[in-house]
Every structure is written in structure tokens, then in C-alpha cells.
C-alpha positions as CSV (number, residue, x, y, z in Angstrom):
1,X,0.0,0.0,0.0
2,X,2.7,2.3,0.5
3,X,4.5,1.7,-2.8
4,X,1.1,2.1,-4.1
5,X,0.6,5.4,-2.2
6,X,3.8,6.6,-3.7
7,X,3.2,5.9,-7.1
8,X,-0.5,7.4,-6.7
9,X,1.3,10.8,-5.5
10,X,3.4,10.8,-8.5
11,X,0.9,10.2,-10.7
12,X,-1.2,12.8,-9.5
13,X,1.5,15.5,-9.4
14,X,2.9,14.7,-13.4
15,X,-1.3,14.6,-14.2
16,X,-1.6,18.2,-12.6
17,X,2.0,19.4,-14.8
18,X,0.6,17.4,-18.2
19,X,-2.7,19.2,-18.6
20,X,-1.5,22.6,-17.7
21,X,1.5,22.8,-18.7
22,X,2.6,19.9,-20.9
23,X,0.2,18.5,-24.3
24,X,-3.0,19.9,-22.3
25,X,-4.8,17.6,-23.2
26,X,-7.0,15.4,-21.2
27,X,-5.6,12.7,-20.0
28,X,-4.1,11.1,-16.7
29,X,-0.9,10.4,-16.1
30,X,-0.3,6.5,-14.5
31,X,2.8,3.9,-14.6
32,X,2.4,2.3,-17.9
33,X,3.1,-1.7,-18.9
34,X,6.1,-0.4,-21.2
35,X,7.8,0.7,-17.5
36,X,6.8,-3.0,-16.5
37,X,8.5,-5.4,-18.5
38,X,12.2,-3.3,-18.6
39,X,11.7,-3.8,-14.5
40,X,10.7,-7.4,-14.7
41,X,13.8,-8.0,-17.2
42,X,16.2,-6.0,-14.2
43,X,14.7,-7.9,-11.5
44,X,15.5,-11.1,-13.0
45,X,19.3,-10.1,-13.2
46,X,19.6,-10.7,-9.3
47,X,22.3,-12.1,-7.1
48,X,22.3,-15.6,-6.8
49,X,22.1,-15.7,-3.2
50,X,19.0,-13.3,-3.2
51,X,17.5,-15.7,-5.6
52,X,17.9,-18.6,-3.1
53,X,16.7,-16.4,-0.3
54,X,13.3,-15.5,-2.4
55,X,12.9,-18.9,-3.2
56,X,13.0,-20.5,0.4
57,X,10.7,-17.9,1.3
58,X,8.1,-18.3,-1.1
59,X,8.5,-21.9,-0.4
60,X,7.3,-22.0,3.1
61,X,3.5,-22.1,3.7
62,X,1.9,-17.9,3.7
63,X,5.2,-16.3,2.8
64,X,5.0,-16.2,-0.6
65,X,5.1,-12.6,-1.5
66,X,5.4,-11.7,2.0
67,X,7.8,-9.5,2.2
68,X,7.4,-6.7,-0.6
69,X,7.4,-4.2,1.7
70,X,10.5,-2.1,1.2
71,X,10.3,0.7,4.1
72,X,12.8,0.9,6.4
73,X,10.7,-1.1,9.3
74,X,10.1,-4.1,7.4
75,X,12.1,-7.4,8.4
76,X,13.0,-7.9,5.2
77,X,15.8,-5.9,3.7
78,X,19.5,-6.1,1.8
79,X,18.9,-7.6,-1.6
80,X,15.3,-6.8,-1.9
81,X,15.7,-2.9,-1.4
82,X,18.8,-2.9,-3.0
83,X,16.5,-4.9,-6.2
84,X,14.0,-1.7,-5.8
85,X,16.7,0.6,-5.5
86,X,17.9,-0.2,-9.1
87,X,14.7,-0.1,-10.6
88,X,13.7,2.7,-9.0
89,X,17.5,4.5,-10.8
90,X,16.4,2.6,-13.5
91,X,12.8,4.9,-13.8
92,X,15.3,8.2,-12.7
93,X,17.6,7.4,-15.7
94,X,14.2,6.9,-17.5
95,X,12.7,10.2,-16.7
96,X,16.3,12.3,-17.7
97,X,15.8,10.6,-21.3
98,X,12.3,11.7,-22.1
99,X,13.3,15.0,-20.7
100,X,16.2,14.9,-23.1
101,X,14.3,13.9,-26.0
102,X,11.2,16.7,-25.1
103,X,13.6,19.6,-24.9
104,X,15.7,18.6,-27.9
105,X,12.7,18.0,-30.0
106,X,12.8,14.6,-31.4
107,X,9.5,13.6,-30.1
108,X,7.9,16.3,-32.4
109,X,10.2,15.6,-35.4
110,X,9.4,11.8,-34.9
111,X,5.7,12.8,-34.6
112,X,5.2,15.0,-37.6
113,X,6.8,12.4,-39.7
114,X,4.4,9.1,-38.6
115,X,1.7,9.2,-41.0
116,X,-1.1,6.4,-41.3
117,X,1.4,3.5,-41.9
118,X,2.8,3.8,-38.6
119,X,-0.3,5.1,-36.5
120,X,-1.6,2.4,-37.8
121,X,-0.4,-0.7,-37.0
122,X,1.1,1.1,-33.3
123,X,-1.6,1.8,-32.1
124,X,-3.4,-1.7,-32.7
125,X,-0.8,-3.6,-31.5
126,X,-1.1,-0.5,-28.4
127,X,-4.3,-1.8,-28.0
128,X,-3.5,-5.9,-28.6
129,X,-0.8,-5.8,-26.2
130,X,-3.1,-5.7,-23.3
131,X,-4.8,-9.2,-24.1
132,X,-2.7,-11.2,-22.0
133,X,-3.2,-9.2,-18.6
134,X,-6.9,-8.5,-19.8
135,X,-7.5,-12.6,-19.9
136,X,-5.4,-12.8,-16.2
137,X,-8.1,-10.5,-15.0
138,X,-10.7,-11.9,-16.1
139,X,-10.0,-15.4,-15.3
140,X,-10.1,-14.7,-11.9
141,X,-14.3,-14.5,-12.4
142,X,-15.6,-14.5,-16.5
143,X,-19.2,-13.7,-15.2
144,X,-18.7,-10.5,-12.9
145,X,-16.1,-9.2,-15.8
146,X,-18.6,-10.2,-18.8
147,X,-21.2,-8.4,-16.8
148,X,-19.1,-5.2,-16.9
149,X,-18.3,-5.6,-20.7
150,X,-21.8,-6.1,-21.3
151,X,-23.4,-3.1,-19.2
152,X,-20.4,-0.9,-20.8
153,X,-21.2,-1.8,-24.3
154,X,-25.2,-1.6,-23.9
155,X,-24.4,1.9,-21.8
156,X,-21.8,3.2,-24.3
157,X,-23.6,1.7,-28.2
158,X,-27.0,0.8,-27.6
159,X,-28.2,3.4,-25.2
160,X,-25.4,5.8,-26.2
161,X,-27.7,8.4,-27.3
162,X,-30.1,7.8,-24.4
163,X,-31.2,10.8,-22.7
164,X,-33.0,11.1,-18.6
165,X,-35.1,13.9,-18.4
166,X,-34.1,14.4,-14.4
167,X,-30.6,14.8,-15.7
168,X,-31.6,17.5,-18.0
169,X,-30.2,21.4,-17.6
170,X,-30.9,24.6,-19.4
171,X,-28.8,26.0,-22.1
172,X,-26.4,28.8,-22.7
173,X,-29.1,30.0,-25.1
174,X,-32.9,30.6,-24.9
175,X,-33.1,28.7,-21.5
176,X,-34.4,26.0,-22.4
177,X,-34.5,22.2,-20.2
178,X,-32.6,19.7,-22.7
179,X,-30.4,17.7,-21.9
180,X,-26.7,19.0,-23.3
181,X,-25.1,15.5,-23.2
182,X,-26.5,11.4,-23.8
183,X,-26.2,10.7,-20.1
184,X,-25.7,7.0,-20.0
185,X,-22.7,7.3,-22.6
186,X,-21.4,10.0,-20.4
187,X,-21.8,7.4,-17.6
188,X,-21.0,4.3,-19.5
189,X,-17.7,3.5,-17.8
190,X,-18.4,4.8,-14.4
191,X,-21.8,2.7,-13.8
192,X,-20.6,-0.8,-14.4
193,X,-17.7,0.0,-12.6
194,X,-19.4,1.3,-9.4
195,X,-22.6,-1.4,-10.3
196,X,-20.2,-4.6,-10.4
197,X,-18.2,-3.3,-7.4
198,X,-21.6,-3.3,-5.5
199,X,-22.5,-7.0,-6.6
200,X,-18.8,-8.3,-5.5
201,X,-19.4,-6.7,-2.2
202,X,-22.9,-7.9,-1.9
203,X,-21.3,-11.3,-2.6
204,X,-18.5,-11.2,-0.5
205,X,-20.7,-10.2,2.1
206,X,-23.0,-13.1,2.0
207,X,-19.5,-15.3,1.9
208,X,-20.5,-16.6,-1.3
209,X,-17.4,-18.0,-2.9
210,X,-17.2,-16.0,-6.4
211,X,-13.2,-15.3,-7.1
212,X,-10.6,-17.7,-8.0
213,X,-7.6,-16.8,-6.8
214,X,-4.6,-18.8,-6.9
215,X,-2.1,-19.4,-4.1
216,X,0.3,-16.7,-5.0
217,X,-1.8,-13.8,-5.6
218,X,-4.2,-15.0,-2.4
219,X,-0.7,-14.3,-0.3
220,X,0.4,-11.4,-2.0
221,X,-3.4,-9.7,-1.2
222,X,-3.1,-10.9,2.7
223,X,0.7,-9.9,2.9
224,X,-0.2,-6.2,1.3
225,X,-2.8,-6.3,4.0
226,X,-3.7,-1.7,4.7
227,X,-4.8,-2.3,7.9
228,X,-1.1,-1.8,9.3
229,X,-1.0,1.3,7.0
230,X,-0.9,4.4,8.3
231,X,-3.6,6.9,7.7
232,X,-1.2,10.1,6.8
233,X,2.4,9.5,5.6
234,X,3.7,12.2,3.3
235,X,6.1,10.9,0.8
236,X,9.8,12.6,0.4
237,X,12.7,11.6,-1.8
238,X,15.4,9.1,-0.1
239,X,13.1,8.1,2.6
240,X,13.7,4.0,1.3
241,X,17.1,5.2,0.3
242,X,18.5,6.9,-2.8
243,X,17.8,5.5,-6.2
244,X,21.0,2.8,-7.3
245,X,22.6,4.0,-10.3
246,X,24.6,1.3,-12.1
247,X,25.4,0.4,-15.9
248,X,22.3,-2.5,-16.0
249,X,20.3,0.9,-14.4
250,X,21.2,3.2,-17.0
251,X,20.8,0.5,-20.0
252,X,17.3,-0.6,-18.6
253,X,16.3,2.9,-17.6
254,X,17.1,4.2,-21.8
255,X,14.6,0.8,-22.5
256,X,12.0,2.7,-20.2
257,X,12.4,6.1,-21.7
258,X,12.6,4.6,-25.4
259,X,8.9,2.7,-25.2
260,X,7.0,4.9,-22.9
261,X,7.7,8.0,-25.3
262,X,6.7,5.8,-27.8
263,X,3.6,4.7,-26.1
264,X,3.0,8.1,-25.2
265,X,3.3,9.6,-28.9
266,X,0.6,6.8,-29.7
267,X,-1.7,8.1,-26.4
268,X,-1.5,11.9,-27.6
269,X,-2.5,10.8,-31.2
270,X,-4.9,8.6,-29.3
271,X,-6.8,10.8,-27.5
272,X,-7.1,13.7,-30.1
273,X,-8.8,11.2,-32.5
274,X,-11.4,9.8,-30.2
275,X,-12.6,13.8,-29.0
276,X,-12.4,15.1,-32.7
277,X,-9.6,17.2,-32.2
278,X,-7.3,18.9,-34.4
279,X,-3.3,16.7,-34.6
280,X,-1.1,18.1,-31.7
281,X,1.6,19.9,-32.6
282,X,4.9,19.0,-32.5
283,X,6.4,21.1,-29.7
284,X,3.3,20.6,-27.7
285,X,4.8,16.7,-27.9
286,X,7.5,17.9,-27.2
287,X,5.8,19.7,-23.6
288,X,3.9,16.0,-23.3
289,X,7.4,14.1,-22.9
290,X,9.4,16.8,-20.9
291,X,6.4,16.8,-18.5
292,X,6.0,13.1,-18.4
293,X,10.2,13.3,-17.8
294,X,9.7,15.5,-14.8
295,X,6.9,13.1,-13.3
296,X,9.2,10.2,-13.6
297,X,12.1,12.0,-11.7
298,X,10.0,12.7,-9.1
299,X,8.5,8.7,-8.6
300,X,11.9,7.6,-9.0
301,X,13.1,10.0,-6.3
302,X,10.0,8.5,-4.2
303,X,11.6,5.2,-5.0
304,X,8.2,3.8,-6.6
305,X,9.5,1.1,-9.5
306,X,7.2,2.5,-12.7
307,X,7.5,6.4,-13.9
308,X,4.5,8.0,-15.3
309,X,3.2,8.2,-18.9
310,X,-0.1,8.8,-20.5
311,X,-3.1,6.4,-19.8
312,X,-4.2,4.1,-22.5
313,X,-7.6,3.2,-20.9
314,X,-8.0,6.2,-19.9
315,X,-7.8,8.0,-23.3
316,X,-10.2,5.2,-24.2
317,X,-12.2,5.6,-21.8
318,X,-12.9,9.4,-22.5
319,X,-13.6,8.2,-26.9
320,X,-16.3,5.5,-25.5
321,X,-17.7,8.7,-23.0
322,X,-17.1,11.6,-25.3
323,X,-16.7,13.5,-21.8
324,X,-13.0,14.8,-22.1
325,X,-12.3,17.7,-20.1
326,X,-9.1,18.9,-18.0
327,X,-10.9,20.4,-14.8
328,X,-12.4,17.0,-14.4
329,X,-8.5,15.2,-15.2
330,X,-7.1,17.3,-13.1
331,X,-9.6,16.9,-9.7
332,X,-8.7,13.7,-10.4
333,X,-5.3,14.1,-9.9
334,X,-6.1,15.7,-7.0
335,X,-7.5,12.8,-5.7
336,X,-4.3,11.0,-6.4
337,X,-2.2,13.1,-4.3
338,X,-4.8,12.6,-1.5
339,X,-4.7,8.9,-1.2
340,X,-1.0,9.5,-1.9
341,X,-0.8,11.0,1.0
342,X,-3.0,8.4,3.2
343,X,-1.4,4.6,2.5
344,X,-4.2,3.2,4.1
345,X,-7.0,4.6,1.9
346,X,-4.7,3.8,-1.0
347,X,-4.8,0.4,-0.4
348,X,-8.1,0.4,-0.3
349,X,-8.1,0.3,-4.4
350,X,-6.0,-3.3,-3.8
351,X,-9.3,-4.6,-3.0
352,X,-11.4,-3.7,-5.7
353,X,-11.3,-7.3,-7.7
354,X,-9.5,-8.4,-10.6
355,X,-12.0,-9.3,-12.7
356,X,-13.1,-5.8,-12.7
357,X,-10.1,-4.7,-14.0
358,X,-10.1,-7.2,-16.8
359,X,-13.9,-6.1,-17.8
360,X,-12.3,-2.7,-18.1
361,X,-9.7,-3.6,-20.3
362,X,-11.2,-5.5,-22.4
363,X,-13.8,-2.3,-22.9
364,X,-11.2,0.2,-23.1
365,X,-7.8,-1.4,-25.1
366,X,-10.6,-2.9,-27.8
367,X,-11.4,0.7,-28.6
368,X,-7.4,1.2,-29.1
369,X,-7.9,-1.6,-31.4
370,X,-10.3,-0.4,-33.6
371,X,-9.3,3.5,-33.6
372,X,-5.5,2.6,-35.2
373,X,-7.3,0.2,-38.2
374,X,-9.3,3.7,-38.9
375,X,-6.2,5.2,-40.1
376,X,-6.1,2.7,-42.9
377,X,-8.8,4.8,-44.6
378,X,-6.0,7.7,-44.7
379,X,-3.8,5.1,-46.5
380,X,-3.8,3.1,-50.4
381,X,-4.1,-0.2,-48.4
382,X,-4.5,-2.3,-51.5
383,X,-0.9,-1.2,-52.3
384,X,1.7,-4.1,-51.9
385,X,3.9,-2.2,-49.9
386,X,1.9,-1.1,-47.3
387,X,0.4,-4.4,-46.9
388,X,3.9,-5.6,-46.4
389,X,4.5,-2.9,-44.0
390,X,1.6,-3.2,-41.9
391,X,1.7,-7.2,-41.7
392,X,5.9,-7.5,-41.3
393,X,5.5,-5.0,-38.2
394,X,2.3,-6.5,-36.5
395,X,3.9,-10.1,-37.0
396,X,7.0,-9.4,-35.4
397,X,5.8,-7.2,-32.6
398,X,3.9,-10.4,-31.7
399,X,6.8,-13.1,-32.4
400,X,9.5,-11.3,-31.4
401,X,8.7,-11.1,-27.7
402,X,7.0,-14.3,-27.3
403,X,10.7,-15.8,-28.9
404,X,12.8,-14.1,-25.8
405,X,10.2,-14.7,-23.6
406,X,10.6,-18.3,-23.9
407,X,14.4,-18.6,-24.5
408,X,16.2,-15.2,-23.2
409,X,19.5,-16.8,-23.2
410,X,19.6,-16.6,-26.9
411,X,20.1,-12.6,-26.6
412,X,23.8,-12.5,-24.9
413,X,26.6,-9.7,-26.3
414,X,29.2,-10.9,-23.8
415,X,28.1,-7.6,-21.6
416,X,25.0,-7.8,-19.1
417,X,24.0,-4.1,-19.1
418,X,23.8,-4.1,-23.3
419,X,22.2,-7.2,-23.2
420,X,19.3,-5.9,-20.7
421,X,19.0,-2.8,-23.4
422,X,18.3,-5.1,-25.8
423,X,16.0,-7.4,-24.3
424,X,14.2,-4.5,-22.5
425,X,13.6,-3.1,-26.2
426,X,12.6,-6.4,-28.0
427,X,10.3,-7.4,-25.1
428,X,7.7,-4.3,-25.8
429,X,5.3,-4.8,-29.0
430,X,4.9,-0.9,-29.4
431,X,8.2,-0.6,-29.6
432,X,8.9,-2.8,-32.1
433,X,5.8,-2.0,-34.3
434,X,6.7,2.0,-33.8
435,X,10.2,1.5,-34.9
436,X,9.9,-1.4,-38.0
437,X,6.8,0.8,-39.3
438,X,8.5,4.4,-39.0
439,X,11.7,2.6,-40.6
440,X,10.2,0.9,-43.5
441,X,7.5,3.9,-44.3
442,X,10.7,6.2,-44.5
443,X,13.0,4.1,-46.4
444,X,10.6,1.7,-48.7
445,X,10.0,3.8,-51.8
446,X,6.1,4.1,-53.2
């Protein structure tokens, strides 16, 4: 709860900085999957004897998991804060990069050259990447998250243009009572969400067994137990200790800034599609990253292990609502600061179940999905080199991971911290798909 508190505070200050100051546009700011799978790859490069240690721990009956807790009073320390430390140099490395490439302007010169070719394909396989944490979710209860998907799509496309007269106001002209906006389309995230959330409760409470959980992530949810929490903690840099910078650090924190400017990118491109709006410009991307750079700085100085980039679902979530609009954003990222100041009501959001979060992205990444195959109409897709394009970068975003995922030992240069940059990069779809589709639309001739 107090890493999640951390992270929340983060969050809510680089949201604040990104719509007033940065791309303005509306959209909050979390820790994104691209910062996930560079960390995973870092953690995995661990001592040998912290290995053994993690493993006799998670061996014993109710320890697995059991000691994630970093802060200073926790019995576990050494390896495991010194593994945190890394990452967390890893995300500050991360957060110098994107402010690097903001203020020197790349992200606008590589923005104002990706036409449909490359929005294309990156921000469906933005949107595809999601599927295997969306099916995790969702396996944990298929009925409460196909009840969310299916109240989200009737709210959102078959009542989208559903009007309550109680919910009507009067207009900036004539005065008139009509309703200015469809309000169960406005609502068509938030009701299934707080409706689903009422019938896991009402469940739990009558201890009807309805979540399958298995042994590790049962642990993990009694070890990150808030109850212990404290109610008020302000967070302050170096409190867990300063962030470890080393060479694997450095290399893995480059991976980080690389593919969450990239994901980014896709997310501003994102969001102006789905509300109608005009293509930011390029040094307004370039605001976007320096602002994102700034907001990772600060959660790496916090000692959280993911920076902050633009929201996915959340840009989704605002095309299925049409309800975009910074004051809103940025009370919520007021909000974030204020459980980010109160560990114990920020693990409160640990309990809202999994399966909910799968319903969610399955509603929200699907319209990712669909939004980059529009951007074929912009393109001659019946030409033979854009077919080749599209399908060569798709494919290998796909393969390419799934390859190292299964046999890493096949990447090895002969040094460790080149060999983490690597598999850091070739691990993350958008990545891949960003940078085979931006090469071959600017070097294939037709």
C-alpha cells in the first residue's frame, strides 16, 4: 500500500503538470506496462544468493510474497531494497531521457513524420498488447467481468444516445430544459464499474465463494494487508534510500524512456482522435514528454518502481464517454495526491477485484484496437507495400517477444548491461511496431 501510495502521488502531481502545462490535453498520467516489462527484465538479473533467499521464502506455507514491503521497518531488507533501489535508478535514468528527448525536440520531429502506416499498425498492436493481462483479470471470475463488458457496451452503443429527463439542464441560449449530453454514454464507464463493485461486495458479504484466486496472488493480497497502513504519511525523496545507479540501471532505464515515449506519442494521437480534435503539434509533444520526464524524476526519487506516462484506458475511456475535459482530469489528480498522502486509503483500491479490471480492459484497449485500423482509410491499403509494411510490423511485434520470452538466453553480447538494453527493447510490441513501421515507411520507396 505504501508503494502504491507513492506511485499514486506521483501520478497525480505529473497529471496536474501534463494538462496545464505539458500536451493539455485530457488525459491522466499513470505507470504504464512499457515501464513493467524493462523492470521485470532488471529484476530477473539478481544475485544468486537473493534468488535462493526468495525462493525458500516463497516456499514456506503464507510467505510467498510476504515481504514486498520495502520501508525501512520491514524485516526484510538487503537484496530486496537494494533490487527496488535499481529499478527505482532505472525509472530516474528513464525520466532524464524523455526530458532529453522533449527539450531537444525529437519527439515532435518523430511525430510529424508518422503518418497512417505507422499510426496504424502502433496503435493496434497499443491496444493488442493488453490481451494477455486482460484474460489474467478476467480469469479470476468470467461472469462479474462479462457483466461489466456487457453493461459498458449496452451503456456506451445501444443506449449511447439515451437521454433522462431528471438529468436535464438549461442552455447557454434561450433557457431552455434539454439535456446537453446522452447521459448514460457520459456514464458508460463509471456505472458498471461502481454497479459490479456493488454485486462483489454484496457477494463477499453473503460469503458466497465467487473469485478464483490462486495461491500466490491469495498471499500477496493478505501480505499487502492496509490495515497496518498508516492513515497520513507524506512521501519525500530518499526516505527507502537513494535510487541505485549502475550500468544494467542506466541501459534498462534508456529501454524505459525509449517505449514509454513511444507509447506516449501513440496516447496523444490517441486521445485527439477519439474527442475530434485537431493533430497536436509537435512542440506541444514535445511539452507531453518533458512533462512526463519531470513526473518520472519525481517517482523515481519516491523510490516507486514505474515512472508515469499517459493512460491508455484512460484516453479510451474518455472516446467510448465523449466526456473529455481537463478540470475534471485534473480533480482527479487531485485525488491522487490525496490517497497519496493516506497509504491506508490507498490500499483500499487493492481490494477492488480483478475481474473488474479485466472487464475494463477489455472495454477500453478494444477501442485502441479499432481507432488505429481507422487510419487505414488515410492510407492506399491495397498497395503491396503497405500491406507488407503493416503485416511485417504487427507479426514481429507479436513473435519477437514471445521468442525471448521463452528462450532469453539466446540474446547475450558478452556484456550484461547491453544485453538488458536489448531485451528490454525487443520485449515491448509498441516498440517494435513503432520503430519497423516508422523505418520501412521512410526508407521503402512508393
Amino acid at each position: 500500500s505504501e508503494l502504491l501510495a507513492r506511485s499514486l502521488f506521483a501520478c497525480g502531481i505529473s497529471t496536474v503538470l501534463q494538462t496545464s502545462l505539458g500536451s493539455r490535453l485530457p488525459l491522466v498520467q499513470i505507470p504504464s506496462f512499457e515501464y513493467l516489462v524493462p523492470a521485470m527484465v532488471l529484476s530477473s538479473h539478481l544475485s544468486p544468493v537473493y534468488t535462493r533467499i526468495t525462493s525458500l521464502q516463497n516456499s514456506l506455507p503464507g510467505t510467498a510474497m510476504a515481504s514486498t514491503c520495502p520501508a525501512p521497518h520491514c524485516a526484510i531488507t538487503g537484496s530486496r531494497v537494494a533490487s527496488l533501489r535499481e529499478v527505482s535508478g532505472a525509472v530516474l535514468v528513464s525520466g532524464l531521457v524523455q526530458l532529453v528527448l522533449g527539450v531537444s525536440g525529437m519527439c515532435g520531429w518523430a511525430a510529424r513524420h508518422c503518418g497512417p502506416m505507422v499510426l496504424a499498425p502502433s496503435l493496434s498492436i497499443i491496444g493488442l498488447s493488453a490481451y494477455k493481462e486482460a484474460a489474467f483479470f478476467c480469469s479470476t471470475n468470467w461472469g462479474i467481468a462479462l457483466l461489466l463488458v456487457l453493461l459498458a457496451v449496452t451503456f456506451s452503443q445501444h443506449l449511447g444516445s439515451c437521454r433522462l429527463p431528471f438529468c436535464a439542464w438549461p442552455q447557454a441560449q434561450g433557457g431552455s430544459m434539454e439535456p446537453s449530453v446522452p447521459t448514460l454514454r457520459t456514464f458508460s464507464v463509471l456505472l458498471p464499474f461502481a454497479g459490479v463493485c456493488i454485486v462483489c461486495a454484496i457477494l463477499s458479504h453473503l460469503h458466497i465463494p465467487w473469485e478464483s484466486l490462486d495461491l500466490a496472488v491469495a498471499q500477496l493480497s493478505w501480505a499487502n494487508s492496509t490495515f497496518h497502513a498508516p492513515w497520513l504519511r507524506i512521501p519525500y525523496a530518499g526516505e527507502w534510500g537513494w535510487p541505485l545507479l549502475t550500468p544494467r540501471a542506466l541501459a534498462v532505464g534508456i529501454a524505459m524512456a525509449i517505449g514509454c515515449s513511444m507509447n506516449s506519442v501513440g496516447c496523444y494521437v490517441l486521445c485527439g482522435r477519439l474527442l475530434q480534435a485537431p493533430r497536436l503539434a509537435p512542440h506541444a509533444c514535445n511539452r507531453g514528454l518533458c512533462t512526463e520526464g519531470l513526473g518520472s524524476l519525481l517517482a523515481g526519487l519516491l523510490g516507486t518502481p514505474g515512472g508515469t506516462a499517459a493512460s491508455i484506458a484512460n484516453a479510451c475511456a474518455t472516446g467510448l464517454t465523449q466526456a473529455g475535459s481537463r478540470p475534471s482530469v485534473q480533480v482527479s489528480a487531485l485525488a491522487c495526491v490525496v490517497l497519496g498522502m493516506s497509504p491506508r486509503l490507498a490500499g483500499l483500491l487493492t481490494r477492488i477485484p480483478l475481474a473488474v479490471h479485466g472487464g475494463v480492459l477489455c472495454v477500453t484497449y478494444a477501442v485502441a484496437v479499432g481507432t488505429g485500423i481507422s487510419y487505414f482509410q488515410y492510407a492506399d491499403i491495397d498497395s503491396g507495400r503497405n500491406i507488407f509494411i503493416v503485416g511485417f510490423a504487427m507479426f514481429m511485434a507479436l513473435l519477437v517477444p514471445r521468442w525471448l520470452g521463452a528462450a532469453p538466453a539466446h540474446l547475450a553480447t558478452g556484456w550484461v548491461p547491453l544485453d538488458l538494453l536489448f531485451l528490454s527493447l525487443l520485449m515491448v510490441p509498441v516498440f517494435l511496431t513503432g520503430f519497423l513501421s516508422f523505418f520501412l515507411e521512410n526508407t521503402v520507396s512508393g
